[in-house]
C-alpha positions as YAML, in Angstrom:
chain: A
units: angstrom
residues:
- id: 1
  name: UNK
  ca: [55.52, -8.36, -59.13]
- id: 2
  name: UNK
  ca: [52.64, -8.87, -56.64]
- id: 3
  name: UNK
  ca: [53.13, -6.54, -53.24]
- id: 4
  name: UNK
  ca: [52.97, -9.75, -51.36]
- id: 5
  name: UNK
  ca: [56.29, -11.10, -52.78]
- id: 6
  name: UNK
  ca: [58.23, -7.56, -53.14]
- id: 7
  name: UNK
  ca: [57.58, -6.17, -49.82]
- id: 8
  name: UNK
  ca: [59.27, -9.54, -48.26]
- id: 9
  name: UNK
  ca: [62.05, -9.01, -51.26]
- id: 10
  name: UNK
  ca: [62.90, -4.93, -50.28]
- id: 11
  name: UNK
  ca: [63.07, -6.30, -46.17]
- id: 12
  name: UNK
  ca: [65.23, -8.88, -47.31]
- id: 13
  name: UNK
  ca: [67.61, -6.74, -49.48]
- id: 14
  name: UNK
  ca: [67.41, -3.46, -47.02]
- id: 15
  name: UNK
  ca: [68.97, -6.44, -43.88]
- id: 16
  name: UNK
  ca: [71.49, -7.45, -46.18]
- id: 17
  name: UNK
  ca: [72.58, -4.06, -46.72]
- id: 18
  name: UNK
  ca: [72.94, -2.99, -43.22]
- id: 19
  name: UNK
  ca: [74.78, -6.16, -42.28]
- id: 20
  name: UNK
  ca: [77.06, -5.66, -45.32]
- id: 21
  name: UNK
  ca: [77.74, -2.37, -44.38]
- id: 22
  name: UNK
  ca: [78.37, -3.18, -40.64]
- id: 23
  name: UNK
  ca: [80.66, -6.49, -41.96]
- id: 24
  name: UNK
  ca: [83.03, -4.03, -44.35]
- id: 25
  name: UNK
  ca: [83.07, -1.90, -41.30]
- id: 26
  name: UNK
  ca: [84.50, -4.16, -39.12]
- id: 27
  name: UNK
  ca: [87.19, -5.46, -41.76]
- id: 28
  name: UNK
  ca: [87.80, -2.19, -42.44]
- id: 29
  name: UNK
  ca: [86.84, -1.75, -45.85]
- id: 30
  name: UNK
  ca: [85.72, 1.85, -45.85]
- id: 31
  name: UNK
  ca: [85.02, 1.75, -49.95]
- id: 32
  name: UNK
  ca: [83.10, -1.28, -50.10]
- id: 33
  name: UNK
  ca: [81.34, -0.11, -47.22]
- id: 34
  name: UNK
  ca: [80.28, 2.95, -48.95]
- id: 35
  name: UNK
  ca: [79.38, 1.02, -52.16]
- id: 36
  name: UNK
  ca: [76.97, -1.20, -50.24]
- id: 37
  name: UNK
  ca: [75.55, 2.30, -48.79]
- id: 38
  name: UNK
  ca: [74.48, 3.51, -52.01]
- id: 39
  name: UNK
  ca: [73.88, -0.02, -53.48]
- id: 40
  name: UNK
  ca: [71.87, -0.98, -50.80]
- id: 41
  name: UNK
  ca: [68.95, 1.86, -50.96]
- id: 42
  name: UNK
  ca: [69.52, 1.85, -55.15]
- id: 43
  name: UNK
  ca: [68.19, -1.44, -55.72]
- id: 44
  name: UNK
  ca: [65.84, -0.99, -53.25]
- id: 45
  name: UNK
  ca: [64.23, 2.20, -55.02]
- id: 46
  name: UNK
  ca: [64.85, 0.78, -58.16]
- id: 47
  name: UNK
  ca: [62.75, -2.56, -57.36]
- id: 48
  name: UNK
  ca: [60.03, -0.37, -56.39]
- id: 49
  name: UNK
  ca: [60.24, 2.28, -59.51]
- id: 50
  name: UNK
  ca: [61.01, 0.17, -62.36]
- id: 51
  name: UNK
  ca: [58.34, -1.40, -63.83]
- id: 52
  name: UNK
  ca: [58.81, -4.94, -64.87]
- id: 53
  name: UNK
  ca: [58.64, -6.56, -68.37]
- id: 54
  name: UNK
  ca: [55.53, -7.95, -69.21]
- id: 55
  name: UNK
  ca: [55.28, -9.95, -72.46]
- id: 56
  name: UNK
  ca: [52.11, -10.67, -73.93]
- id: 57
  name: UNK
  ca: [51.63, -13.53, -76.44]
- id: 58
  name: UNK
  ca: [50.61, -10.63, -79.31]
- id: 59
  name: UNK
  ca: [53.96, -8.89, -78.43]
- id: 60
  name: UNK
  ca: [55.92, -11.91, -79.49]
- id: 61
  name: UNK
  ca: [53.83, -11.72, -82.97]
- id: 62
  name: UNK
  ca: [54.05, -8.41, -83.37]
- id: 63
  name: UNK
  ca: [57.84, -8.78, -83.27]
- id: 64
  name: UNK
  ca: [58.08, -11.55, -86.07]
- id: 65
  name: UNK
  ca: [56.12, -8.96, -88.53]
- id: 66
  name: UNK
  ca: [57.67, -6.13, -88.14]
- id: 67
  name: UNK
  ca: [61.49, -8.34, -88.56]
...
């Protein structure tokens, strides 16, 4: 994923975080609150460490032999 798109993407998901965290405070929701703490800065890491899948048109006929 080109920097351009998953900077925007890890800003986007890091805000959403916070606010969830600040919403399930203010309901009251202490374990929810604490899963969006550690799901929030998971999937951010995660985006950043996990390489994506890329498929290349030889993969796809390497996979027919070898079936």
């Amino acid at each position: 994923m080109p920097f351009r798109v998953k900077f925007p993407l890890t800003l986007t998901v890091a805000l959403v975080a916070v606010a969830g965290w600040f919403y399930m405070g203010h309901l009251g929701q202490t374990g929810p609150q604490w899963a969006v703490a550690f799901l929030g800065p998971f999937t951010v890491i995660s985006l950043w460490i996990f390489p994506e899948v890329v498929r290349h048109p030889s993969d796809a006929k390497a996979g027919k032999k070898a079936s």
